[in-house]
C-alpha positions as CSV (number, residue, x, y, z in Angstrom):
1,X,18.1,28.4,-9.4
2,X,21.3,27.1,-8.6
3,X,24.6,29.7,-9.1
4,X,26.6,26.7,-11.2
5,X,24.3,24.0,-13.0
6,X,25.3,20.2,-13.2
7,X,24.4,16.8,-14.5
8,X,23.0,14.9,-12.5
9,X,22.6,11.3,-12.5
10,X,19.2,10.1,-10.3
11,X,18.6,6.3,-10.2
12,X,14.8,5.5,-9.0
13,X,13.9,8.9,-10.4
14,X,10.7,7.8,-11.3
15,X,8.4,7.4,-7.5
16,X,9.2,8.5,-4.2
17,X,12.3,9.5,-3.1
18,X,14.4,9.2,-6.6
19,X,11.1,11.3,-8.0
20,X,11.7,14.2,-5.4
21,X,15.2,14.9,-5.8
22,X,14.9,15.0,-9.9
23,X,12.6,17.6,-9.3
24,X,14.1,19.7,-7.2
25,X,17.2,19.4,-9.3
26,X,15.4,20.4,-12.0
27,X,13.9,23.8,-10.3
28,X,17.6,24.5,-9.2
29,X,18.0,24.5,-12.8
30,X,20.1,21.5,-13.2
31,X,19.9,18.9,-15.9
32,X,19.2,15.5,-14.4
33,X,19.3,11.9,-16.4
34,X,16.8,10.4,-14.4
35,X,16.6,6.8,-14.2
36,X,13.7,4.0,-14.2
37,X,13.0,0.3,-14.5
38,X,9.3,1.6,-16.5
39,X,9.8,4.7,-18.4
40,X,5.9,5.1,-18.4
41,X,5.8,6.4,-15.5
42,X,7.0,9.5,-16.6
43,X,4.6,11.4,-18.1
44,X,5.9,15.1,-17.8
45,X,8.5,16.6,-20.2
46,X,10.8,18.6,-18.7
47,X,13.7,20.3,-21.2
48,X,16.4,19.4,-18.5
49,X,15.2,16.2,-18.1
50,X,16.2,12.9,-19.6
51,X,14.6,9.5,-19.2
52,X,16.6,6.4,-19.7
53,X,15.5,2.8,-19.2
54,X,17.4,1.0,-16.6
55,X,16.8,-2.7,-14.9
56,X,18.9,-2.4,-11.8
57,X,18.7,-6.3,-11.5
58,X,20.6,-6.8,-15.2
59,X,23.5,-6.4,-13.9
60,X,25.9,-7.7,-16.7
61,X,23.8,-4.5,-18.5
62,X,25.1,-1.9,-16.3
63,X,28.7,-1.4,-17.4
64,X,27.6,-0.7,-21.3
65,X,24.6,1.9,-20.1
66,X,27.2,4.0,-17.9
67,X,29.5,3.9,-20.9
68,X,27.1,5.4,-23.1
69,X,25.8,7.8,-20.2
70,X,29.4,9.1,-20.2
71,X,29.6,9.1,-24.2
72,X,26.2,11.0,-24.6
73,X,26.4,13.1,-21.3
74,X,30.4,14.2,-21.1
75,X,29.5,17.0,-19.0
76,X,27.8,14.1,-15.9
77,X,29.7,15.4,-12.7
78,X,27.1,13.4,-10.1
79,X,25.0,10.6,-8.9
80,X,22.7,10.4,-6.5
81,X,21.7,6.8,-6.0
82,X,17.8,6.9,-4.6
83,X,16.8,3.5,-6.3
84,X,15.5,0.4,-4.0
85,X,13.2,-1.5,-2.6
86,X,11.9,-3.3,1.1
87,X,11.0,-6.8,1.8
88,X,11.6,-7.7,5.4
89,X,10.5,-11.0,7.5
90,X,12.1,-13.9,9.4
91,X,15.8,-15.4,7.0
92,X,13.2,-18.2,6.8
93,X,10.7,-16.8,4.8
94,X,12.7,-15.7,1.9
95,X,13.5,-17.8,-1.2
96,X,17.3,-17.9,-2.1
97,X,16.0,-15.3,-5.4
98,X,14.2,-13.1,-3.1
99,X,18.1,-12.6,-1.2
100,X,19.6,-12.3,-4.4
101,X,17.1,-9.7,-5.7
102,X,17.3,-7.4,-2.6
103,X,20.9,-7.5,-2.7
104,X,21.2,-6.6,-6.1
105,X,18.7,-3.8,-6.4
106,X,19.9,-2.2,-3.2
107,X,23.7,-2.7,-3.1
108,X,25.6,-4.9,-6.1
109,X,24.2,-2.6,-8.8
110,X,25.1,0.6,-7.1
111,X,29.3,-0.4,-6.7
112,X,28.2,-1.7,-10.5
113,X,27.6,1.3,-11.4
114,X,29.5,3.4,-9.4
115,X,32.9,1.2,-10.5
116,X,31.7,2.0,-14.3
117,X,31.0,5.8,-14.0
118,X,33.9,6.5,-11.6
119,X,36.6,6.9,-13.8
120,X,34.8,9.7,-15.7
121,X,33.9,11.5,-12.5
122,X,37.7,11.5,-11.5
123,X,38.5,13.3,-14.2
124,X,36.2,16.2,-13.3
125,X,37.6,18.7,-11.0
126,X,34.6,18.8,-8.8
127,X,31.8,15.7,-8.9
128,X,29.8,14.1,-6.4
129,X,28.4,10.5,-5.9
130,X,25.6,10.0,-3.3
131,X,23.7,6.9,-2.0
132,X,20.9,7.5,-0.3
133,X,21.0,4.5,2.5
134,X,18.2,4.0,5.1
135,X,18.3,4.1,9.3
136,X,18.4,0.2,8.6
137,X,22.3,0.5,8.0
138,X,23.1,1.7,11.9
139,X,21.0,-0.9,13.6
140,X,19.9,-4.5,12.5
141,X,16.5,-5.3,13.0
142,X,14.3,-8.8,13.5
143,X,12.1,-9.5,10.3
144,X,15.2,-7.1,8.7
145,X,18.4,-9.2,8.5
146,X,18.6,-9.1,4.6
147,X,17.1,-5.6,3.8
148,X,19.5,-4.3,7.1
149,X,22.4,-6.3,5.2
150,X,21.9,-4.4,2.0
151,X,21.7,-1.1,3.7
152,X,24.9,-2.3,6.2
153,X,26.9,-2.9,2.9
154,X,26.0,0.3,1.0
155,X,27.4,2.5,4.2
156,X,30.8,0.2,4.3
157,X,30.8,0.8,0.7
158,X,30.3,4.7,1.2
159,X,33.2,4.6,3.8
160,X,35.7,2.9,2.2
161,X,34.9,4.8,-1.5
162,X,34.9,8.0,0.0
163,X,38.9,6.8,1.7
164,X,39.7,6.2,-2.0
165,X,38.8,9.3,-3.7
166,X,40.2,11.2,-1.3
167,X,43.0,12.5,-3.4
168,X,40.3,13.2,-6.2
169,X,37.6,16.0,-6.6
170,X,35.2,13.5,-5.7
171,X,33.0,13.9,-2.6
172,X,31.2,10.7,-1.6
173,X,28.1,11.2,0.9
174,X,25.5,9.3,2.7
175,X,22.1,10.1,3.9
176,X,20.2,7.8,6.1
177,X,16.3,8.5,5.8
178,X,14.3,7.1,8.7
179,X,10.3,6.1,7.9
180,X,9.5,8.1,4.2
181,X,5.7,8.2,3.4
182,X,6.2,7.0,0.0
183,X,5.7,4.4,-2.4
184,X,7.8,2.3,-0.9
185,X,5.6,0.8,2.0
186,X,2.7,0.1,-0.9
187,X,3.5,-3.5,-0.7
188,X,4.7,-3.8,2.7
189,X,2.2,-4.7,5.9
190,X,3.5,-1.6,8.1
191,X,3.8,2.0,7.1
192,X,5.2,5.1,9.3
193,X,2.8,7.2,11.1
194,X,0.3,9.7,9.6
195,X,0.8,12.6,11.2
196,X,3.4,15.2,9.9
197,X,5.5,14.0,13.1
198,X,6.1,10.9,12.5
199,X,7.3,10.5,8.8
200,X,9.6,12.2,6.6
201,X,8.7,13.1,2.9
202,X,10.5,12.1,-0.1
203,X,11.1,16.3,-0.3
204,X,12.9,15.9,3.0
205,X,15.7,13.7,1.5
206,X,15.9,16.0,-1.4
207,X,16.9,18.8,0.4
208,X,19.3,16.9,2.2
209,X,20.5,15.8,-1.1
210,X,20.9,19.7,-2.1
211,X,22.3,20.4,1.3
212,X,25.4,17.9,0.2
213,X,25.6,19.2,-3.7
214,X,25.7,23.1,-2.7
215,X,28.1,22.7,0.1
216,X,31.5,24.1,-0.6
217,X,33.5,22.1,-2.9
218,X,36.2,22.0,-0.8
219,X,34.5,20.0,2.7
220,X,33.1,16.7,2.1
221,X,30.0,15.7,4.2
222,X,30.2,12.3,5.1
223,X,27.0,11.0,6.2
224,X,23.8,13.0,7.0
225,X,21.2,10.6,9.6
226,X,17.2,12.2,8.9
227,X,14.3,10.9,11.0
228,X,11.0,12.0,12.0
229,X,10.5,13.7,15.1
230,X,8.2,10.8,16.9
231,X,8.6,7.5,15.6
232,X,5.2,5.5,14.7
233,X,5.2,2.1,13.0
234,X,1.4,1.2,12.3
235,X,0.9,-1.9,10.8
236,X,-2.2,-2.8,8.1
237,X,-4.8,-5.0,8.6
């Protein structure tokens, strides 16, 4: 259990990644609002834990949620943003809703909702905002020009929030996952390796997310870049 407890903000907290870090925020004994399009899908009650319904892609919604996150939750000094989604293949092949999905879900809600909580978190002495990125925001890759562009705009998003809070007590981070086994490939025609060596685990993020949360409040950990040792992209028949 952690020395000094939070509240902790978790978008996607429902599968994979998002899913991980809530629970391991929970055994550090933090309280954690997890977030999640279905609230179905979670089906274990935790007393730390709090479910609330959010649909990343209404954004005009966003602004009045994170005002009544901030009402009900005063004491909300983070947010870790895990939610997202992939879709990937030739400019081509995607519909113009298809681009405007992906960019919402994985970057226009995120400075939505970072631009309606940040005020609150300023006013802390100490509070953190996370996004968790992918390796697709260091290098643009074919069948990946609008998933990459998502990913490109959350880290030049990162960089220039993190110039602005400067004089504030808030840190802003980044963590750059390579391949995660996870939910995330279900729909997808490729997948990382099988072997422990060539995938992270949702759990691996999630430490890295604790690594940025318990470092010393007074350093600020810019971006943290995780991959699996041997990198294997098999792709489904």
């Amino acid at each position: 259990m952690s020395a000094v407890t939070r509240t902790l903000l978790v978008t996607g907290a429902s599968s994979g990644i998002g899913r991980a870090i809530a629970v391991d925020l929970l055994a550090q004994g933090h309280t954690v609002i997890g977030c999640s399009r279905d609230l179905t899908k979670f089906t274990t009650a935790h007393p730390n834990f709090h479910p609330i319904a959010m649909d990343l892609r209404q954004l005009n919604s966003l602004p009045e949620i994170a005002k009544q996150l901030v009402k009900t939750y005063p004491e909300l000094d983070g947010v870790i943003f895990a939610a997202g989604f992939g879709q990937f293949g030739s400019l081509e092949e995607f519909s113009y809703a298809q681009i405007e999905a992906l960019m919402t879900v994985n970057f226009t809600s995120v400075v939505f909702l970072t631009r309606a909580l940040l005020p609150s978190l300023k006013k802390k002495s100490h509070a953190d905002v996370i996004f968790i990125g992918s390796e697709a925001a260091l290098k643009g890759s074919r069948k990946g020009s609008i998933y990459c562009a998502s990913k490109f705009a959350l880290r030049g998003f990162s960089q220039a929030l993190r110039e602005e809070c400067a004089t504030s007590g808030v840190r802003v981070g980044l963590i750059n996952p390579g391949m995660v086994k996870s939910e995330f490939f279900n729909e997808l025609n490729f997948a990382p390796g099988e072997q422990r060596s060539q995938h992270l685990l949702p759990e691996d993020v999630a430490q890295a997310v604790s690594y940025l949360l318990n470092s010393h409040p007074q350093i600020v950990i810019d971006e943290i870049n995780l991959n699996p040792l041997h990198k294997v992209v098999m792709f489904k028949k």
